[in-house]
N, C-alpha and C positions, 0 to 999 in steps of 0.2 A: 681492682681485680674482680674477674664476673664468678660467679657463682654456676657453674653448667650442670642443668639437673642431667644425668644418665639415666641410662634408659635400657634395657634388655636385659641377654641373660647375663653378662659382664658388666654390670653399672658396681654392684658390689665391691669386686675388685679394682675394678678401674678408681672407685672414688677412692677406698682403700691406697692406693698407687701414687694417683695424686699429693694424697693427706699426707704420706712420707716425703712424697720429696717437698711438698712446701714446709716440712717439719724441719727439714736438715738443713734449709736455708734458701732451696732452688725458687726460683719466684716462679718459675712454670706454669708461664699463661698460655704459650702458642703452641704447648705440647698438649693444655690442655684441652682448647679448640680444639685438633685433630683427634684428641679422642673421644668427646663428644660427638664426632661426627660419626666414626667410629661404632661408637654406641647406638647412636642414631639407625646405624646401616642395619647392624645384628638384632633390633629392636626388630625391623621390620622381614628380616630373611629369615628370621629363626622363630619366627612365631608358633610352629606345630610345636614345639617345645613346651609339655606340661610341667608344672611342678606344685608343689606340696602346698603353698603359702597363694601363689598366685596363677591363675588357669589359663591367664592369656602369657605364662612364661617368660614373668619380667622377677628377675631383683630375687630370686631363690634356687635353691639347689634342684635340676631337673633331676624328675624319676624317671629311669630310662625303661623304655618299654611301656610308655604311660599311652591310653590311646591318643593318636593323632602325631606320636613321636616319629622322627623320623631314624630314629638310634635302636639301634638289633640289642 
């Protein structure tokens, strides 16, 4: 099984997602490629997105209305 680092504003929940279902038994390799990629995509389209922890808005809770956000 590969290990897929995530990446953007959803890497949290998605490894979170993953980590249950290979907990309950799913071996969920080819769901988890797709969402690597997945992550990959929001990594790089959502980047005006600031947040608290990290300023290039990967892997934490965005503050909305932060400058550069794109969110009212």
């Amino acid at each position: 099984m590969r290990n897929y680092p995530f990446r953007g504003p959803f890497a949290e929940h998605i490894k979170n997602h993953v980590g249950l279902k290979q907990a309950v038994g799913y071996k969920y390799e080819a769901e988890t490629a797709h969402l690597s990629r997945f992550s990959s995509f929001t990594a790089e389209k959502y980047r005006a997105v600031r947040t608290a922890v990290d300023p290039k808005g990967y892997n934490a809770k965005p503050i909305y209305g932060a400058k550069g956000s794109k969110q009212k």
